[in-house]
N, C-alpha and C positions, 0 to 999 in steps of 0.2 A: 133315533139310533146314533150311537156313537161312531167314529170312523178310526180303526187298528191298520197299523198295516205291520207285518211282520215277516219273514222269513221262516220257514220251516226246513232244515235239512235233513229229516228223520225221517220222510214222506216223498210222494211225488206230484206234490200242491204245489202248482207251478204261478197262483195265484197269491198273493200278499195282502189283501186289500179283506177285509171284514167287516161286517155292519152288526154290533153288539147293542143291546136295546137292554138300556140300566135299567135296575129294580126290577126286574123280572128274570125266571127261568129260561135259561138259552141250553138248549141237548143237541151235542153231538150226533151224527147219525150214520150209520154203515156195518159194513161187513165186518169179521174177526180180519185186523191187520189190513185197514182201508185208513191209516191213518189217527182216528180220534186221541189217542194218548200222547202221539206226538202234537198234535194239533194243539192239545193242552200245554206240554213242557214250550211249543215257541210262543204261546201267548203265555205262558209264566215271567218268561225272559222277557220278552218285552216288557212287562207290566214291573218287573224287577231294574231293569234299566233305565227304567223313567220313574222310576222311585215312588210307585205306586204300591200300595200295601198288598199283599200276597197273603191268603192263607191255602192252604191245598190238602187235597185230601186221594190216599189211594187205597183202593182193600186190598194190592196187592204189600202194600209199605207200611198200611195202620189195619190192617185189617183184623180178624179174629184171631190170630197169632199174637201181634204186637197188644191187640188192646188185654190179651187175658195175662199177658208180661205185666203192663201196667196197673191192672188188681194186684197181681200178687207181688209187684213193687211198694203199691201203697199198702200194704197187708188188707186190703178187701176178701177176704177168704169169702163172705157171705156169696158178692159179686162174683168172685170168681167159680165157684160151683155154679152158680146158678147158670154161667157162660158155656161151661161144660157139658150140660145137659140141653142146651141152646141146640136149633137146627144151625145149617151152615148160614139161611136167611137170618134167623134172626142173631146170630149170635156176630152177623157180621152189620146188622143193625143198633145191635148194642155196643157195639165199640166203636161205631160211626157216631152213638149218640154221649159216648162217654168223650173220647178223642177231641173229635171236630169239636162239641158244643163247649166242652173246657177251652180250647186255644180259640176261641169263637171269643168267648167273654173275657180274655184277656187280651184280646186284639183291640177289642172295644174300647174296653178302659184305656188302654197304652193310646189311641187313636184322641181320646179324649182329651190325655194329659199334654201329649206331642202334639197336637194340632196339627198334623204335612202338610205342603204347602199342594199337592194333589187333594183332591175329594172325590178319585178313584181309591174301589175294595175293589180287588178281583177274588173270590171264591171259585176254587176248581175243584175239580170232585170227578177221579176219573174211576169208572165201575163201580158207581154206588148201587147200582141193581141187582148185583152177580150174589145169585140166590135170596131174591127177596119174590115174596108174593105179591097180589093185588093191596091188600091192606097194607104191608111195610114199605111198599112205596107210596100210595095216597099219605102214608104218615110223614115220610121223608120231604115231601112236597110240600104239605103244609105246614111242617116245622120250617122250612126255610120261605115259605110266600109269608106265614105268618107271625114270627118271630124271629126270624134273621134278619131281613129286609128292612121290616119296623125299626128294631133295632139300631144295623147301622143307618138311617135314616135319621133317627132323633139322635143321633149321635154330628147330622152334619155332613155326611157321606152318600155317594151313591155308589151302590152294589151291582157292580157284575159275577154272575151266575154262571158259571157255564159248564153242563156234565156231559159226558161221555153214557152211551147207552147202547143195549143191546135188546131191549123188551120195551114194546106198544106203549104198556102200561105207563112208563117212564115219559115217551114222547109225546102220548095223547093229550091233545089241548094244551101242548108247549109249542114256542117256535124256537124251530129246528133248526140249523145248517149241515149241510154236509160240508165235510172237512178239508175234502179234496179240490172240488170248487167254490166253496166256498161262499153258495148261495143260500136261500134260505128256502127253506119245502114245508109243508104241511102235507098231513094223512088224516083224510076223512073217517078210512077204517082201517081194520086191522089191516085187508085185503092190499091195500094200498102200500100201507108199510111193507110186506112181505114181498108183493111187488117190487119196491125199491129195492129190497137187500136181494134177491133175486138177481135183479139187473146186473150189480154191480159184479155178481161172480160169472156172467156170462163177457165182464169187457164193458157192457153198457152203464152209462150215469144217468139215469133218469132226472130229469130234474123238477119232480113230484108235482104238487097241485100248489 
């Protein structure tokens, strides 16, 4: 694991100190407004201050809005109907895979020709669940365990992962942190999960298994 320390004044994370584990997927964990999207913008800044390569992603800022702008800026009429008739999952899925994976390969290449003198990527991604089912996240997950990672890997680079979540599906068989303290949790089951986010709206922080 790597060692971040950073400041957050969006929150009330009174801790600085974080343990990020390259090449792999790191989720956010907690309740609506416990934190997680600020937690994202003060590890941005850091990562941006130390001249580390930044890409980011939000469904509130690229999300099904922005990405069906962007068909019908490049005249994709085809894509862009198709988006239309999209649920809110997937259609916030398809411009998560239009969006990100374009500025994704152009990060790469520019990573390649620039060489930085970092060989930190940080990848943020905050609400990439909001409205996705079981499958559009198993999809999400393996598109980034098994061709982002790779990717910047043979490129030279080590990848930090880090989303924001709100559904099981997204945290199961990830490790976690909560945002607040900033420790790391695992959830055997659902039950465990629901437990934590529980907790935290009664005042308590569980600090998971």
């Amino acid at each position: 694991m790597t060692r971040f320390m950073f400041e957050n004044h969006y929150s009330k994370a009174n801790k600085k100190v974080v343990y990020i584990s390259p090449n792999t997927i790191t989720v956010l964990v907690g309740k609506n407004g416990y934190g997680k999207s600020s937690f994202i913008h003060g590890l941005m800044h850091y990562a941006k201050i130390h001249n580390h390569t930044v890409l980011s992603w939000s469904d509130n800022e690229h999300g099904r809005n922005n990405g069906m702008q962007a068909l019908l800026f490049n005249d994709n009429m085809q894509g862009l109907a198709a988006m239309a008739f999209h649920s809110e999952g997937e259609a916030m899925h398809a411009s998560f895979g239009l969006m990100f994976a374009q500025k994704l390969g152009a990060m790469i290449r520019k990573l390649k020709v620039d060489r930085p003198k970092s060989n930190k990527v940080f990848l943020l991604i905050d609400q990439i669940d909001s409205g996705l089912d079981v499958h559009l996240i198993d999809d999400v997950k393996d598109f980034l365990r098994n061709v982002v990672i790779p990717d910047i890997n043979k490129a030279g680079f080590d990848a930090f992962i880090v989303l924001s979540a709100n559904s099981y599906e997204l945290v199961n068989g990830e490790d976690c942190i909560d945002p607040v303290t900033r420790s790391h949790v695992a959830f055997a089951s659902y039950d465990e999960f629901t437990d934590y986010i529980n907790s935290q709206y009664k005042g308590v922080t569980n600090e998971g298994n």
